[in-house]
C-alpha positions in Angstrom: 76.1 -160.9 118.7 74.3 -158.2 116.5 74.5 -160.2 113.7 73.4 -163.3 115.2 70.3 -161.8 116.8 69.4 -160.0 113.4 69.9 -163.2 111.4 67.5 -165.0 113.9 64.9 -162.0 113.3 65.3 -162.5 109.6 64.8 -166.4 109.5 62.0 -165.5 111.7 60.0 -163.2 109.6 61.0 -165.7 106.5 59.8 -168.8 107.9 56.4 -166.9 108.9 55.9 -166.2 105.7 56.1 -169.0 104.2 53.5 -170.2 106.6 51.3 -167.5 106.0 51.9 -168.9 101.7 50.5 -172.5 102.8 47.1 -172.0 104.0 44.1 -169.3 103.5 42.6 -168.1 105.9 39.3 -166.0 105.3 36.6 -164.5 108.0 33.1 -164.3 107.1 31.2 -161.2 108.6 29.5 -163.1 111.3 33.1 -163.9 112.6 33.7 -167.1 111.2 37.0 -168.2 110.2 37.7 -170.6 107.2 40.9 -172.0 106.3 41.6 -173.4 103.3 44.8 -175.8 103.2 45.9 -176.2 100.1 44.9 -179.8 99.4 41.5 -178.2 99.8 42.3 -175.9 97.0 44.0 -178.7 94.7 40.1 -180.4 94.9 38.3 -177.0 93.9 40.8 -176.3 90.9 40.1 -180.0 90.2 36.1 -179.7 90.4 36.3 -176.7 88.5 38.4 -177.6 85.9 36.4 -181.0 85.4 32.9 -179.2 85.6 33.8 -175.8 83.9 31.1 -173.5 82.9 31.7 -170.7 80.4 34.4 -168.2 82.1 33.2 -165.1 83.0 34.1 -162.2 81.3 35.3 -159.4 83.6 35.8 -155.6 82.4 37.1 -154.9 86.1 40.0 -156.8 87.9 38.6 -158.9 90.7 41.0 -159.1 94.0 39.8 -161.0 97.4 37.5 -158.4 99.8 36.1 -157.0 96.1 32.8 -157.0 94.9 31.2 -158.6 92.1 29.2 -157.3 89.5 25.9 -158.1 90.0 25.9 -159.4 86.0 28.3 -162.5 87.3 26.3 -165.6 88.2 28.0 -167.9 90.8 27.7 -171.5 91.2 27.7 -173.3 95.0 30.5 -175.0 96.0 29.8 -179.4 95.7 28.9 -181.3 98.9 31.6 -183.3 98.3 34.0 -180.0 99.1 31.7 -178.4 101.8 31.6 -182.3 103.8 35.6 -182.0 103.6 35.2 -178.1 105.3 31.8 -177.2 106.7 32.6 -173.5 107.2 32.3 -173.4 103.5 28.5 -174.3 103.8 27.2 -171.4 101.8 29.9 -170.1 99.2 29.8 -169.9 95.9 32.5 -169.6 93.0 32.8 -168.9 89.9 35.6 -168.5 87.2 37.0 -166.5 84.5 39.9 -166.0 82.1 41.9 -164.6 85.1 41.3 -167.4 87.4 38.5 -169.0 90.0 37.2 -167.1 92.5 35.1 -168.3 95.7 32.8 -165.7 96.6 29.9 -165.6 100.0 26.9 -165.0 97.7 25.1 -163.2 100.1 27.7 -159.8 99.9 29.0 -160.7 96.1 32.2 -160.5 98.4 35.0 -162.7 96.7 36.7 -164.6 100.0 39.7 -165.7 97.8 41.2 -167.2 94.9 41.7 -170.3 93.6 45.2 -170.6 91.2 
């Protein structure tokens, strides 16, 4: 019985996980909370990719709930992503050699990442 009931735990915290892998979810500091599913991320990594600026060069590692240097220069996030989620009306992102990063402008807070 032991075993039965510790298997179930463990299936239990597994599954969860992979849950918690699927979709991102992010809370601005007014409260808001954004979720990214990943389709939504496959159509930023497109965007970016198609409309690349020059990466940003970055002396520090960058990790969601850091903060920018105030030398980076972000670009908004298209309509055409912000009509597909709304409660990401007013971010920003920006990329480097590391990756893509979508940032609230206001804080130079980076929400997450974008693989």
């Amino acid at each position: 019985m032991k075993r039965v009931l510790s298997a179930a735990a463990a299936l239990a915290l597994l599954s969860g996980a992979a849950i918690a892998q699927t979709t991102v979810t992010t809370t601005r500091s007014t409260g808001d909370t954004v979720e990214i599913a990943p389709e939504q991320r496959t159509v930023i990594k497109k965007y970016v990719t198609e409309h690349r600026s020059k990466p940003v060069t970055l002396k520090e590692r960058v990790t969601v709930g850091s903060t920018v240097p105030a030398d980076v220069t972000f670009e908004p996030l298209p309509s055409t992503i912000v009509s597909s989620n709304p409660k990401l009306k007013g971010y920003s992102y920006f990329s480097s050699d590391s990756g893509t990063y979508i940032v609230d402008p206001s804080s130079r807070r980076v929400i997450t990442t974008i693989d």
